[in-house]
C-alpha positions as CSV (number, residue, x, y, z in Angstrom):
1,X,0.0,0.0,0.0
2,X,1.3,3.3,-1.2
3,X,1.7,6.3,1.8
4,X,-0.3,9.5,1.1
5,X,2.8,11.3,-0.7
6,X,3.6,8.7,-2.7
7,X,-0.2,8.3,-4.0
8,X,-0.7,11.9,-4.3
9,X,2.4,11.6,-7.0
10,X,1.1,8.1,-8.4
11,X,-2.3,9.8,-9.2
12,X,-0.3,12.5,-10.9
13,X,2.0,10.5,-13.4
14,X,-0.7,7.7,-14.4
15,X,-3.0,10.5,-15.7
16,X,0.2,10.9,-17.7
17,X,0.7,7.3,-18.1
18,X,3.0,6.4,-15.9
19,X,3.1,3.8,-13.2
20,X,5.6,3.7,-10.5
21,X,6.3,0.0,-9.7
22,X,9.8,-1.1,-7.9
23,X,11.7,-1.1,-11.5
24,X,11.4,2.4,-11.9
25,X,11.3,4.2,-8.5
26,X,14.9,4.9,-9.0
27,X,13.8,7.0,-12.4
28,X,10.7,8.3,-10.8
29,X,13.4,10.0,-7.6
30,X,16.1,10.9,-9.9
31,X,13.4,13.0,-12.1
32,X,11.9,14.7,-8.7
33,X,15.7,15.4,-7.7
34,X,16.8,17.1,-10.9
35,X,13.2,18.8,-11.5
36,X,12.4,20.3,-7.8
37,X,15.9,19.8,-6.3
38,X,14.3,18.0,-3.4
39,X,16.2,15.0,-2.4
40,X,12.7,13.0,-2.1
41,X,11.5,9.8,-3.6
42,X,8.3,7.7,-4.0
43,X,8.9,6.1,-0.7
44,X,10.0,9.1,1.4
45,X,7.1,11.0,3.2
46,X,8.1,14.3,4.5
47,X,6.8,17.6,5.6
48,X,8.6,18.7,2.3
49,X,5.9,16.8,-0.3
50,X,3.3,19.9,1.0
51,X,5.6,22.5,-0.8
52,X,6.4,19.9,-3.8
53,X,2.7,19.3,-3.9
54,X,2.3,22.6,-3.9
55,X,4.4,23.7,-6.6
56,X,3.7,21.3,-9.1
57,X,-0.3,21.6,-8.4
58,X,-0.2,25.2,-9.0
59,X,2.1,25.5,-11.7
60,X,1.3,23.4,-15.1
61,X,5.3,24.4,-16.1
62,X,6.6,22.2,-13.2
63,X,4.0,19.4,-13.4
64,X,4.8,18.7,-17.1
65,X,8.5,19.3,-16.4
66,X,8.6,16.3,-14.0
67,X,6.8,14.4,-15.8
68,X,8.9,14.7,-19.2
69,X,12.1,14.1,-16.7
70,X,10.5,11.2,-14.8
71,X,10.0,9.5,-19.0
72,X,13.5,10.7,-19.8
73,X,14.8,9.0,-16.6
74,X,12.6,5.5,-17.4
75,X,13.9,6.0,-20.9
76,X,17.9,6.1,-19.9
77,X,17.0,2.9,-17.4
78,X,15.2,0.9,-19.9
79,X,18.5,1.4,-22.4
80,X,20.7,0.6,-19.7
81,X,18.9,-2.7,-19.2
82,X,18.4,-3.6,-22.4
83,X,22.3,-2.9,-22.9
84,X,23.2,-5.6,-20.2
């Protein structure tokens, strides 16, 4: 079962498309790190997901930011594996 942070940003990138599962949470935190610079993941539920939830509710910019990182991240991962 997902904690409230990390289902507040699961609703977010499946109406996008995207599902975090435990193959790509390391894509999903990288994107959050180099988007917001908040050192946060999926799992990770801090006082800090308010502002981030904040910011990326109020501004469309930084909602489809992430989400274009968070695919750019998946991408690099799935050509790393598929390299292997």
């Amino acid at each position: 079962m997902m904690d409230p942070c990390e289902q507040w940003l699961g609703d977010i990138l499946r109406a996008e498309g995207i599902t975090i599962t435990p193959e790509n949470r390391d894509a999903v935190e990288r994107g959050i790190v180099d988007v917001l610079g908040e050192n946060i993941g999926p799992g990770t539920c801090r006082e800090d997901w308010r502002i981030i939830r904040n910011r990326v509710s109020k501004d469309p910019a930084v909602r489809r930011q992430l989400v274009s990182r968070i695919r750019e991240e998946m991408e690099k991962e799935k050509a790393a594996t598929a390299q292997r």
